[in-house]
Every structure is written in C-alpha cells, then in structure tokens.
N, C-alpha and C positions, 0 to 999 in steps of 0.2 A: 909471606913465606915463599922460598923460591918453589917455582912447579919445573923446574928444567931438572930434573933430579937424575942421576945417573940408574940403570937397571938393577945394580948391587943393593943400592937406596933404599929405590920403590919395593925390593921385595921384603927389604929389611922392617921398613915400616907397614906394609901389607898392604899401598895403595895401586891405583892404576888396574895393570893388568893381573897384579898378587893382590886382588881384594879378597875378603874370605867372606864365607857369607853364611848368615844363622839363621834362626827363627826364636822368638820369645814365647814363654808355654805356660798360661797360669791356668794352676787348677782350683777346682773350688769341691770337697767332700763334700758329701751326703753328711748331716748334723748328727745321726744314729752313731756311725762308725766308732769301735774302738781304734784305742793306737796301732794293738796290733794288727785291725785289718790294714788300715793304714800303713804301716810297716812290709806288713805286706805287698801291698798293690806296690808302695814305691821300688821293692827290690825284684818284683816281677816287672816293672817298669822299666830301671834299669837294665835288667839283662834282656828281656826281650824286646822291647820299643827303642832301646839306644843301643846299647852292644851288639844287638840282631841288624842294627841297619849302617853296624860303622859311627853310632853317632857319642858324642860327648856331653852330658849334662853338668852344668854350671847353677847351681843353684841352692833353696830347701825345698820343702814338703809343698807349698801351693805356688812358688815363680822361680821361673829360671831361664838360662840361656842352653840352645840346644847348638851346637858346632860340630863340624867332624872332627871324628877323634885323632883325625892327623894335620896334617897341612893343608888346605884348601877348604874348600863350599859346600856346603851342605846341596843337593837339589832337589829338585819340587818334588820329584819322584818321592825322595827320602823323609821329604816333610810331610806328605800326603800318608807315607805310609805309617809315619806317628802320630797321625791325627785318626785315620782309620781305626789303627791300635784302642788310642783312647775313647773311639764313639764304641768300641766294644765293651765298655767298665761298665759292672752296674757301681760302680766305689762313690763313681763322680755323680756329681747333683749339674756342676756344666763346666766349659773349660773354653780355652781360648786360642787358639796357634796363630800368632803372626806371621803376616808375608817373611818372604826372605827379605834380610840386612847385612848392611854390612857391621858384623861383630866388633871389628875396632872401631869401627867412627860410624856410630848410628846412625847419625846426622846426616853423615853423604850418601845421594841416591847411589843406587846400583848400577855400574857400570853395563853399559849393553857392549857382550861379548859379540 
C-alpha cells in the first residue's frame, strides 16, 4: 500500500497525524443485579461517564469502544476520568479500561505526537 499519501487522504482515512484514539471498556455485574438496576447503572453511565466527559460509547451492556463524540482522541485525562467514574459502582463485581488505541486500525501502535 502506498505511504506517500496526500494530507486530504490521511485525514480521510484517519492515519498519520488524523489518528483517533479510544479505549476498550468491558464490564462484568455483580450475579444479584436486576435488569433494571442494570438499566440503570448503563443510562447513568451514559450520561454522566460519556456525555459528562465529551465521550462516545460503541457497544452493549458488558464491551464496548469508548471514542469522542466528535472528531479526534479521546485523552488520558478523559480515560482516567471513566475509569475513576467506574471504581465508584457498587453495580460492578470488576471491569476493565484499555490503554488508549487507535479506533480505526487497532493493530497500529500509536503515533508519538
């Protein structure tokens, strides 16, 4: 594949210097819960651990992709402050956040900005 790509390109396909960047989120409940606590916790989830920080969830109820909700990269700052969010549940039994990635092509490390 050519790498000589014009600027237009790279941002269209979102590599290079337009990489985006996410984290993976899987949760695991407590065995007790009903659906609706469960129902619950995900739409408190929702709005205040993604929408409270800018961010966009891609997923169901125990794995997903977390992105921002516009154009660009999620940062640590923002991932930290989703992970924080979640060591506050009592819902969760444990859970998981991945490093940052890149969301279109997992595979490639992260560029150093």
């Amino acid at each position: 594949m050519a790498t000589n790509r014009s600027r237009r390109l790279r941002k269209k396909l979102c590599v290079d210097e337009f990489q985006e960047l996410g984290f993976e989120l899987n949760l695991n409940f407590k065995d007790d819960l009903t659906d609706e606590v469960v129902d619950a916790f995900l739409d408190q989830f929702l709005k205040e651990a993604m929408e409270g920080n800018g961010l966009g969830y891609v997923g169901g109820d125990d794995y997903g992709l977390v992105c921002l909700d516009k154009r660009g990269s999620v940062s640590e700052e923002q991932r930290a402050n989703v992970e924080a969010w979640l060591k506050g549940r009592s819902e969760l039994a444990d859970f998981n956040v991945s490093p940052l990635l890149d969301v279109w092509y997992p595979e490639n490390p992260i560029n150093k900005a």
